[in-house]
Structures are given as structure tokens and as C-alpha cells.
C-alpha positions in Angstrom: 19.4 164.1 -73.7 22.4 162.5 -71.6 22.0 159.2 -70.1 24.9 159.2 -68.1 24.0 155.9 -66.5 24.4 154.0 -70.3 27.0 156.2 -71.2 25.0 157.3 -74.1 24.0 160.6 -76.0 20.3 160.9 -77.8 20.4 162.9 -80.9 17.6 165.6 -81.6 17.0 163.3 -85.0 16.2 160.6 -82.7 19.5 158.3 -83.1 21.7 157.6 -79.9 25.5 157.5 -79.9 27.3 156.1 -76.9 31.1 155.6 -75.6 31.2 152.1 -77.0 31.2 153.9 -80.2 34.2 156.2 -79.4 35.9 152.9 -77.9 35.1 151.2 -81.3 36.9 154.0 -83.2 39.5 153.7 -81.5 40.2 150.1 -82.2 39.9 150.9 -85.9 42.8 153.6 -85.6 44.8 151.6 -83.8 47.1 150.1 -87.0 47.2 154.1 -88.2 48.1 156.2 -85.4 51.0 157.2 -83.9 51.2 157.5 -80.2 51.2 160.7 -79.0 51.8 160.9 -74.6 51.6 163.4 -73.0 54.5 166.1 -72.5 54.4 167.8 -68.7 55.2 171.5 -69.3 56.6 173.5 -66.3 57.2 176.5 -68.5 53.6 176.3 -69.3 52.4 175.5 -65.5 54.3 178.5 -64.4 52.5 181.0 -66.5 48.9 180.0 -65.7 49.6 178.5 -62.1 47.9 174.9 -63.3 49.6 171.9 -64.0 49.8 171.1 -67.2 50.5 168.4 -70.1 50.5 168.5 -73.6 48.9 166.2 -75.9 51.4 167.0 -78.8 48.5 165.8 -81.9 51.3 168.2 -84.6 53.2 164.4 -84.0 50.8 162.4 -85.5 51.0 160.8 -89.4 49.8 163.6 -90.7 50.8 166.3 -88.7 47.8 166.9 -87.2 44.8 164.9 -85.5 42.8 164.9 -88.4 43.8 161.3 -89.3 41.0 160.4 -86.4 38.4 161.4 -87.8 39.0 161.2 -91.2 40.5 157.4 -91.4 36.9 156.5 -88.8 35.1 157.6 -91.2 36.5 156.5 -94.6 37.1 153.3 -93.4 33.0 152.7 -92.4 31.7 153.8 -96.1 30.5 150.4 -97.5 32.2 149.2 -101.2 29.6 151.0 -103.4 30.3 154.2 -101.4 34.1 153.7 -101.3 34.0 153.0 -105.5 32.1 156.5 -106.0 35.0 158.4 -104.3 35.4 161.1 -101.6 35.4 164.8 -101.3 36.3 167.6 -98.6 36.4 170.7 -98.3 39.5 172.1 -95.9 41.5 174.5 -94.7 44.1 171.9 -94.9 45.0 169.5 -91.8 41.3 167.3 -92.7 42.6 167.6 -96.4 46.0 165.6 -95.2 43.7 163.3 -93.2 40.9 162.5 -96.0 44.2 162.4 -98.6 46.6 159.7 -96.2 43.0 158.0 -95.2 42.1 157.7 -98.4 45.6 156.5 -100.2 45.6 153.5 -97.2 42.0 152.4 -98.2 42.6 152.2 -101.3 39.8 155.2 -102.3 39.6 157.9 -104.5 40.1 161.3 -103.0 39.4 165.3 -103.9 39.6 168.3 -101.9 39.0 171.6 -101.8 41.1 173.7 -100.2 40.8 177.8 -100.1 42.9 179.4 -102.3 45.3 181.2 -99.1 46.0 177.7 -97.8 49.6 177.3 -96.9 51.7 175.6 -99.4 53.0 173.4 -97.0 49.2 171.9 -97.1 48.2 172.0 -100.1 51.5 169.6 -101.4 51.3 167.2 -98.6 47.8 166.4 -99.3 48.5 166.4 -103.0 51.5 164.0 -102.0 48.7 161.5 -101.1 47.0 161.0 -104.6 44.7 163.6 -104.0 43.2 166.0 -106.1 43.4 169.4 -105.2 41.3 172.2 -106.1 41.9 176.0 -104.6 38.9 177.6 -104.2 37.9 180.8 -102.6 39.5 183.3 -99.3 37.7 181.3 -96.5 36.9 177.5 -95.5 33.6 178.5 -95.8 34.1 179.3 -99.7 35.6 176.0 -100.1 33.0 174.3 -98.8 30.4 175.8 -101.2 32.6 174.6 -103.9 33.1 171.0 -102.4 29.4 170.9 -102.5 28.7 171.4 -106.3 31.3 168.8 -106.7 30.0 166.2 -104.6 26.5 167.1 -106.6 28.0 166.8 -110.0 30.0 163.4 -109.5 28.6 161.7 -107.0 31.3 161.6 -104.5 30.6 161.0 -100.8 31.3 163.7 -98.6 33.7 163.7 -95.9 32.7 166.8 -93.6 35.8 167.9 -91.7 33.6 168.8 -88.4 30.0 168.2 -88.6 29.5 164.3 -88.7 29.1 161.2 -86.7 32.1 159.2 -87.8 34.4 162.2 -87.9 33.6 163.5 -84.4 33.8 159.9 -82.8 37.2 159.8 -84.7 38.0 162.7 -82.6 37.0 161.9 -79.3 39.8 159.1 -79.5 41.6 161.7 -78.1 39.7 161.7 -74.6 40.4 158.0 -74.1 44.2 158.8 -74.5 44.3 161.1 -72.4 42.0 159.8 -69.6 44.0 156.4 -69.5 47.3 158.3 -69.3 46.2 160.7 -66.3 43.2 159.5 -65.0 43.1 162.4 -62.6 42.9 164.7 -64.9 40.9 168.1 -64.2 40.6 170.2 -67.3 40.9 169.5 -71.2 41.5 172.7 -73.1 40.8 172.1 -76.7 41.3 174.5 -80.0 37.9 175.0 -81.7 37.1 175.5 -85.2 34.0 174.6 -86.4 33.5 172.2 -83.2 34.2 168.4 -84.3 37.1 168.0 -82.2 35.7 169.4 -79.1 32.4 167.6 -80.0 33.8 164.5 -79.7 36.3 164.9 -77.0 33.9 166.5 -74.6 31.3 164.2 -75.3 33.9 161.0 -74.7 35.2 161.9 -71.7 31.8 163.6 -70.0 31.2 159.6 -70.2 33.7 158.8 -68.2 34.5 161.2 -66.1 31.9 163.8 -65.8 33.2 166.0 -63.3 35.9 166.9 -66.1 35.8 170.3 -67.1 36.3 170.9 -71.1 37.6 174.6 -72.4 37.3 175.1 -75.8 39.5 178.2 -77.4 39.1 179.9 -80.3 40.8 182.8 -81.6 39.1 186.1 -81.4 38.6 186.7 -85.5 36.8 183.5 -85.6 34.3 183.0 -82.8 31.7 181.8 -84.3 31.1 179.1 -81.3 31.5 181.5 -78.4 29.3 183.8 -80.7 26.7 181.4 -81.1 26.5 179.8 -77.5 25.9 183.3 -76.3 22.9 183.8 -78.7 21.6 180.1 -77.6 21.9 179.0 -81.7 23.9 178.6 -84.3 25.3 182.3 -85.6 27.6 182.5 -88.9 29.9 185.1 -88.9 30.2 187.8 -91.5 33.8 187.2 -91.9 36.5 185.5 -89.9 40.4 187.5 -89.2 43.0 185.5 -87.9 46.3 183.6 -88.9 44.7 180.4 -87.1 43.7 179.6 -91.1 43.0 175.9 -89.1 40.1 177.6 -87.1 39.1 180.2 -89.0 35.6 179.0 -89.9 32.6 181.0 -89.5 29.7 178.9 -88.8 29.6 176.0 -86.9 28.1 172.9 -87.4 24.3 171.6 -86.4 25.5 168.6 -85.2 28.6 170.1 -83.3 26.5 172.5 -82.0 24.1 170.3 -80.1 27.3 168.2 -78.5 29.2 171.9 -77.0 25.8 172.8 -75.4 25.9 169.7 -73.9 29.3 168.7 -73.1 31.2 171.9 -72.9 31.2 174.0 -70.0 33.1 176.8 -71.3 34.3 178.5 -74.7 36.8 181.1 -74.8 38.8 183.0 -77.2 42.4 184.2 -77.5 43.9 187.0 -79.7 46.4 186.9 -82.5 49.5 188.0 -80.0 48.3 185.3 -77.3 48.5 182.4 -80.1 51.9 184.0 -81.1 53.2 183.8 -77.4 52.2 180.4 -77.2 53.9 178.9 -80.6 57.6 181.1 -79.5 57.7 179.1 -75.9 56.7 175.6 -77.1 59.0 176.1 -79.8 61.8 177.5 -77.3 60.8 175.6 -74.1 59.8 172.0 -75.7 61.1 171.9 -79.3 57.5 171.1 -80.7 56.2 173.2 -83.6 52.4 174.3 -83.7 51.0 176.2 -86.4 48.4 178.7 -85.4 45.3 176.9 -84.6 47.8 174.3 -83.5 48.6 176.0 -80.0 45.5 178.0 -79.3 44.6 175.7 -76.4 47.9 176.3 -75.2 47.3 180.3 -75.6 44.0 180.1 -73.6 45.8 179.2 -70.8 46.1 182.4 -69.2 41.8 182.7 -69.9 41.2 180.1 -66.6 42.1 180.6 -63.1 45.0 179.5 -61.5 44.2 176.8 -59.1 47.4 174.4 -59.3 45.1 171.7 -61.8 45.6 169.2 -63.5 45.4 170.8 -67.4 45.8 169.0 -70.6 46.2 171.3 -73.8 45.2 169.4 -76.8 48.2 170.6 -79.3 46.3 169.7 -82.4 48.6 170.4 -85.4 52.0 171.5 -87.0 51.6 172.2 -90.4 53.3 175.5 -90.7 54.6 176.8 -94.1 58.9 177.0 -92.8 58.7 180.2 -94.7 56.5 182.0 -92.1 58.2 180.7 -89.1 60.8 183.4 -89.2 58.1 186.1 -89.3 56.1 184.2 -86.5 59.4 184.2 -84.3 60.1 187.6 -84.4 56.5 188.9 -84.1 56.4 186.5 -81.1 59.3 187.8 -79.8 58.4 191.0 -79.8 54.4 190.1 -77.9 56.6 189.0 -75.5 59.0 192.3 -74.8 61.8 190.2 -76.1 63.2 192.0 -78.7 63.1 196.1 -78.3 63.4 198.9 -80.8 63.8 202.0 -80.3 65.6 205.7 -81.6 67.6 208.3 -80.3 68.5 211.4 -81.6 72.3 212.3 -80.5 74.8 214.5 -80.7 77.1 214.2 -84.1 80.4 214.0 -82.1 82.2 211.1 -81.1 82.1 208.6 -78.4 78.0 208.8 -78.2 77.5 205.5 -80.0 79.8 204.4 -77.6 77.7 205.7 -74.5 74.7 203.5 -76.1 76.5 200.5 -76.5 78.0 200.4 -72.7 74.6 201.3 -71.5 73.2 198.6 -73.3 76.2 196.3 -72.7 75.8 197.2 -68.4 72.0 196.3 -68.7 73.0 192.7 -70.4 70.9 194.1 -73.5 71.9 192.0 -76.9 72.8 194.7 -80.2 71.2 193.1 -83.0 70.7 195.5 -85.4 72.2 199.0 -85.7 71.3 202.4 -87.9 73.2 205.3 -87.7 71.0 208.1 -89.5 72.8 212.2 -90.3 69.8 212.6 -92.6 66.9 212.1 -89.9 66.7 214.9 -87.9 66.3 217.6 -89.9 65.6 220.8 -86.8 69.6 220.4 -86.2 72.7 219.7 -88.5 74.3 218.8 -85.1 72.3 216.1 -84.4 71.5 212.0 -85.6 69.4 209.2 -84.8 70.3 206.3 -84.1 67.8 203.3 -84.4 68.3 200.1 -82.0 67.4 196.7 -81.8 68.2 194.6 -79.2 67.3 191.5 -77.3 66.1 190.9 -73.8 64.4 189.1 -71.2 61.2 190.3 -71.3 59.0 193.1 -70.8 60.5 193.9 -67.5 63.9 194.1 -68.9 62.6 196.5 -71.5 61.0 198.8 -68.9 64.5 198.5 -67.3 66.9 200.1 -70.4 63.7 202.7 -70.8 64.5 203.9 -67.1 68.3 203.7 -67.4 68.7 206.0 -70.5 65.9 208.6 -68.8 67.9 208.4 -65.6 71.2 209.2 -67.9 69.0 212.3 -69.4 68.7 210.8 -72.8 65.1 209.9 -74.2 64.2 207.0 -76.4 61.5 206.9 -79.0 60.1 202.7 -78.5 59.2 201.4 -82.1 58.1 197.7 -80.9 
């Protein structure tokens, strides 16, 4: 039950948490935090005709907003709790956040990580003093494992999403942004297992509660979307996405009862979409987002186009540097910017040359060239010829596709 009047949310277990606690929280992060204003985007606004800003969270200590929650709640554990030691299970930004928490409190740490974590994540939180252990494909696998752990040595658990202290952590966030652009209309949030949203949503409804909050999560992991549709909480058989930061298959209990509440509206992005969105923040403002990172960013396209006010939570940056050149170019490619394709040509000179000037007239970038005798096999008079080039876009590509046709020579598109 919301009592909007007190600023306070009743629990189904029969405990209340209001805004003073979020304000709270947010005086106990103050001496850890870095702070993160927001970033207007007019590449951004002119794809989804809204306004937007960017809360850039990949900034932070830690590289991600995890620090929130995790520090909120470390820092609350009495000195007989703090002596026994923590564990988490994570898929790694809450395993940086517990490990930097943790090392500033003076408290023993130990995560659990899945055993596909980027390396990236697994030695920054081990650069903490933290214990790792790799366990498992899935965050839901390490949790299982953090579990028996936290049974066997008596360690306090420090639940990346689905507690109190963590979410409140979290909803720091919504005081940020609200005191920065009061006017705000939307806050579009990545979702995972829902702490992050939970607490937001629930901190600035308090506030402001004609603000709309978006939740977006990508469409191998919808396990919120899934279970707001079914009116309870549905676990997934198995979660597909790079997002490894939101790929999480069950949401949490408590999480759960703040998004029916607080959030008006969950939607999901694809693979490509998240892609798109890490190439232009990357190209447009110089930030880096790993996957889960940028999916608010990616479900821009997902609301209508009423000239808003929109802030996109960018929630983290911990992308292993050896993927980034693979995310580029499969980026570049969602977004028609670089082009493949064949040709098979005549084996006489001066028709390599009659693809490059076409190319060259159409302002079309040669990156890569193969010149093939042994590929078409009908004809001994005959080669193909395999080109990669650069362009502006889709429209650019549909451009050289029409040229060469009109010139009476046809192309075979790879990507």
C-alpha cells in the first residue's frame, strides 16, 4: 500500500519504508561516490524524438552503480555481523561494489561470480581483497553456490537485488536526478533482477508521482516483463543475451512487489538494439557501456516520440577491452555501416577498377578487398570479388545496391 501523503511504502510483511530512508542512504554515500550529472544527448534525442540526458553511472568508483547499494548496505551490518564476513553472488558489477564496499569498511569479503564472467570483472573485484569463486553458466548458478557458502561459514549475505538496504542504495539515483532536472518526465532504467528499478521507481514516485518509470530488459532475459504479464513472479528456463549484467532469470520477491507498484512500464530490447546503442555513445559521447550498461539507452526507440524530457540511467562500463572490437564491428554492421558483399566478374582487366570508381563516386570507404579465380567454378572466365566497405548507414547501403543494378552488375550482400 502507497501512502503518498507520508511519502511511505507498506511492505506485504508488514514493515514500512519511506523517502526519508532513501534520503538517509544517500547521506551515507556521500564520502564514496562520485558525482555523476547528467550528459544532454542530441544524437540520442534525435533518434527517439524525446529529449534526453544520460545519467552516465559506468563513471562511478566502480564502474558501475553498484557501489549504492552495496556500500548502504555493508555499512548498516552491526560489528558482530561485519566480524562474520560477507558473501555475494554476481554477475560481476555488485561483486566490484560488495569487494570496494567491503575493502573501505574494513570487512571481509567473498563472491561468487559465474564461471563466463568477463575477466575484466572478475580481477577488479579480486583487486579489492576479495575472494573469488567461479561457479556455474548463469547468475542464477552462482547464487545457489553463494548460498551453501553463506550456510557453511556463517557469512552475511549481501543480495545484489532483492533487499532493503541494497534497493534504497539504488534509489539514490532518483534524488540525483530529480534535483538536477526537476522537470523531468521519464526515467528509463536497465533491469535485471529489479533492485535498481525498485528503488529508483519507488524514490522518485515519492516525489514526483506523475513521473513515468521504463524499465528495459533485454529480450533473452525477461523475466520481469515475463512475470508482470502473468501477475507473479515467473523464472525463466534459461536466459540468452550478451547483457551478462541482466541476464538473470527470476526476479526477486521483494523487487517484485516495488515494479507492480512503482513501475508503469517494462520493455525489452534485442541483442542488435543494445549493440546500436553502445556504437553511438561510444562515437557520439566518448562514454563506454557494456551491455546491460546501455539497454535503457537501447529502449529508446520502444516509447513514443513526444519531445520529453528522458533520462537514461547508463548504469555500468565494465567491458572486457578484448570484446570491444567485436562489439564495434557487429554494431557497425546493425546499423548499415559497414557493407559486404560479392561480385562475380569478368577475368580481364580494368573490372576491379570499374568497382573501385563506382564505389569511390558513391563516397563508399574500401576496407577490405578479395580477389577470388578459384570461386566460380560454372566459368574459367569469371572471379569473385568480395567487398567491404564503410558507409553512412542503411540508406547509403541501399544506394551502392541500386547503382551497380543500374550499371547491370549484381551483388551478392553478406552483412
Amino acid at each position: 500500500m502507497v501512502d503518498f501523503k507520508n511519502k511511505k511504502f507498506n511492505l506485504p510483511n508488514g514493515a514500512s519504508v519511506s523517502i526519508d530512508d532513501v534520503y538517509l542512504a544517500g547521506e551515507n554515500l556521500q564520502p564514496v561516490l562520485k558525482k555523476t550529472e547528467l550528459i544532454q544527448s542530441p544524437v540520442f534525442s534525435s533518434e527517439c524524438g524525446n529529449q534526453v540526458f544520460i545519467k552516465p553511472e559506468n563513471l562511478q568508483v566502480t564502474g558501475a552503480f553498484k557501489i549504492r547499494g552495496a556500500y548502504n548496505k555493508i555499512s548498516k551490518l552491526t560489528d558482530e555481523e561485519k566480524q562474520r564476513g560477507v558473501i555475494a553472488s554476481s554477475a560481476g558489477n555488485h561483486a566490484q561494489g560488495v569487494g570496494y564496499a567491503a575493502q573501505l569498511l574494513g570487512v571481509k569479503a567473498t563472491v561468487v561470480m559465474p564461471a563466463t564472467t568477463p575477466i575484466i570483472k572478475v580481477e577488479a573485484t579480486r583487486s579489492f581483497g576479495t575472494k573469488v569463486v567461479l561457479h556455474g553458466d548463469s547468475y542464477d548458478e552462482a547464487y545457489k553456490k553463494a548460498v551453501e557458502l553463506q550456510i557453511a561459514n556463517d557469512y552475511v549475505f549481501v543480495h545484489p537485488f532483492d533487499d532493503l538496504d541494497v534497493l534504497l542504495g539504488q534509489g539514490t539515483l532518483a534524488l540525483e536526478v530529480l534535483n538536477e532536472l526537476d522537470d523531468v518526465d521519464v526515467i528509463m532504467v536497465p533491469v535485471g533482477g529489479g533492485g535498481i528499478i525498485s528503488g529508483i521507481a519507488f524514490a522518485a514516485k515519492m516525489i514526483k508521482p506523475t513521473i513515468k518509470i521504463i524499465g528495459v530488459e533485454p529480450d533473452g532475459a525477461c523475466c520481469i516483463k515475463e512475470s508482470l504479464d502473468k501477475a507473479k513472479i515467473i523464472e525463466l528456463d534459461k536466459v540468452d543475451t550478451f547483457a551478462d549484467g541482466a541476464a538473470v532469470k527470476k526476479p526477486g520477491s521483494l523487487t517484485f512487489e516495488f515494479i507492480r507498484e512503482f513501475v508503469d512500464e517494462v520493455v525489452s530490447v534485442s541483442d542488435f538494439e543494445i549493440l546500436e546503442a553502445i556504437l553511438l555513445l561510444m562515437e557520439k559521447h566518448k562514454l563506454v557501456a557494456e551491455g546491460a550498461g546501455a539497454l535503457s539507452l537501447a529502449g529508446l526507440k520502444k516509447i513514443p516520440a513526444e519531445n520529453k524530457k528522458v533520462v537514461c540511467l547508463v548504469s555500468g562500463g565494465n567491458i572486457d577491452i578484448s570484446t570491444i572490437s567485436a562489439i564495434i564491428n557487429r554494431a557497425l554492421m546493425a546499423r548499415g555501416r559497414l557493407f559486404c558483399f560479392t561480385v562475380d566478374l569478368p577475368d580481364k582487366p580494368g573490372e576491379l577498377l570499374h568497382v573501385a570508381t563506382i564505389l569511390a563516386d558513391l563516397n563508399a570507404n574500401v576496407i577490405k578487398l578479395d580477389h577470388n579465380q578459384s570461386k566460380v567454378m560454372d566459368s574459367l572466365k569469371r572471379v569473385q570479388l568480395e567487398v567491404t566497405v564503410e558507409t553512412n548507414g542503411h540508406k547509403h547501403v541501399q544506394e551502392i545496391e541500386t547503382e551497380f543494378n543500374r550499371q547491370g552488375i549484381e551483388i551478392h550482400k553478406i552483412y
